[in-house]
MARNU-87359 format. One record per residue (C-alpha): residue number from 1; residue in one letter; x, y, z negated. Coordinates in steps of 0.5 Angstrom, whole numbers. Layout:
BEGIN
  seq  type   east  north     up
  NUM     A      X      Y      Z
...
END
This chain:
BEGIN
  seq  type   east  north     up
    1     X     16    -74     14
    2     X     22    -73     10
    3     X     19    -72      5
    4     X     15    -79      5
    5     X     21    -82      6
    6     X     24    -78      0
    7     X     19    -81     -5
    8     X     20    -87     -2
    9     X     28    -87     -3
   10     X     27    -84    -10
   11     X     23    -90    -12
   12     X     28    -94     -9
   13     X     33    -91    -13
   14     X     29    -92    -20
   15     X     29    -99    -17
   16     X     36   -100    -17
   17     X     37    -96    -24
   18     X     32   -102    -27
   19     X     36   -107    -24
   20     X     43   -104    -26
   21     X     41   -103    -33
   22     X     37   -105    -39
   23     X     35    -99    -42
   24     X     31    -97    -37
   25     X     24   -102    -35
   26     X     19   -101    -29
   27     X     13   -106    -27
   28     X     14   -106    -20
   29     X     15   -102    -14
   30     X      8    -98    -14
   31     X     10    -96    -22
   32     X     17    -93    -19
   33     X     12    -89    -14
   34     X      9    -86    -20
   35     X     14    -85    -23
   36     X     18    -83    -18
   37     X     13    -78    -17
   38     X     12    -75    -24
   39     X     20    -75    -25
   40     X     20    -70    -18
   41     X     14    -66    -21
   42     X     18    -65    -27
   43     X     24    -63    -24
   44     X     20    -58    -20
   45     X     16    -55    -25
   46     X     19    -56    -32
   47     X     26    -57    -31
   48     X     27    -50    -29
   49     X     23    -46    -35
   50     X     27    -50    -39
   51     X     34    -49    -36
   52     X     31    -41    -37
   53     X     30    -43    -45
   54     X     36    -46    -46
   55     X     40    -42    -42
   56     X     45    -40    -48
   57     X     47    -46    -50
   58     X     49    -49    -43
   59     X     53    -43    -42
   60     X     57    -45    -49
   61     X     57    -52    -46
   62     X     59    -51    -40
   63     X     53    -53    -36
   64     X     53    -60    -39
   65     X     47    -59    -44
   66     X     43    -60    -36
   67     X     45    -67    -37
   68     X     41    -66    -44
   69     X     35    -63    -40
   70     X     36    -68    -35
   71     X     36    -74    -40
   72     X     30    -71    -44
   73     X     25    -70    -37
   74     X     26    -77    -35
   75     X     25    -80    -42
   76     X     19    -75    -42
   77     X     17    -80    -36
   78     X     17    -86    -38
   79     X     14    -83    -44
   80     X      7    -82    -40
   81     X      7    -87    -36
   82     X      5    -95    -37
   83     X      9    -98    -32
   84     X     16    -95    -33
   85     X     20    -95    -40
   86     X     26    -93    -43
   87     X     29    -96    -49
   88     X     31    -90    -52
   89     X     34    -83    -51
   90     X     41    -86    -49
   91     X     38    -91    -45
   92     X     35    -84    -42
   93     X     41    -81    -40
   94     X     45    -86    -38
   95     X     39    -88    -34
   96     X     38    -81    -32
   97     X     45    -81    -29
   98     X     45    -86    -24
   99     X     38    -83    -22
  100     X     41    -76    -20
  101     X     47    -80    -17
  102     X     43    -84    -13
  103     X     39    -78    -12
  104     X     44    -75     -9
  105     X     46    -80     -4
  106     X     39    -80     -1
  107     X     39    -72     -1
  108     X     46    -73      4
  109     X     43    -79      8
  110     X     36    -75      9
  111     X     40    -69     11
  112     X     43    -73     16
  113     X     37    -75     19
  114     X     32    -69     19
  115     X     37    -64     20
  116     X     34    -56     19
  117     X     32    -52     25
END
């Protein structure tokens, strides 16, 4: 259930990211479930190897190339699917940014909700 629910949200929020932003553009609720969906299958499969390849340069950044990895897997997304799009890189790291924060706030909310036993 508590995933479901986060999928959902998570969709939501890329919703919210489309209305807030112009760089960032999604063709209705079921294309912000796809991509929605694509964005956490990338956070879980990729985004750790590339963590692992880059690991020099965030450590010379002081963790802040994650926003570059972050940007790029979001970008990445919008590149394989039809009904999402994002103008262009900068549109992806601004957008990637609101997705994390509202991201971040879903996480807290469901925390509440669906307490660990």
């Amino acid at each position: 259930m508590k995933l479901l629910t986060k999928w959902l949200l998570s969709a939501a929020a890329l919703l919210l990211v489309a209305q807030l932003y112009s760089g960032v553009e999604l063709q209705g609720f079921a294309a912000a479930m796809v991509a929605a969906l694509v964005i956490g299958l990338f956070n879980i499969f990729l985004r750790p190897l590339l963590i692992l390849l880059t690991l020099p340069v965030t450590v010379l950044t002081m963790g802040l190339f994650l926003f570059i990895i972050n940007a790029l897997l979001f970008w990445a997304a919008a590149r394989l699917l039809d009904g999402f799009q994002v103008r262009d890189f900068a549109a992806a790291l601004l957008g990637s940014l609101l997705y994390s924060m509202f991201s971040l706030v879903i996480d807290s909310a469901l925390e509440r909700l669906f307490p660990q036993q």
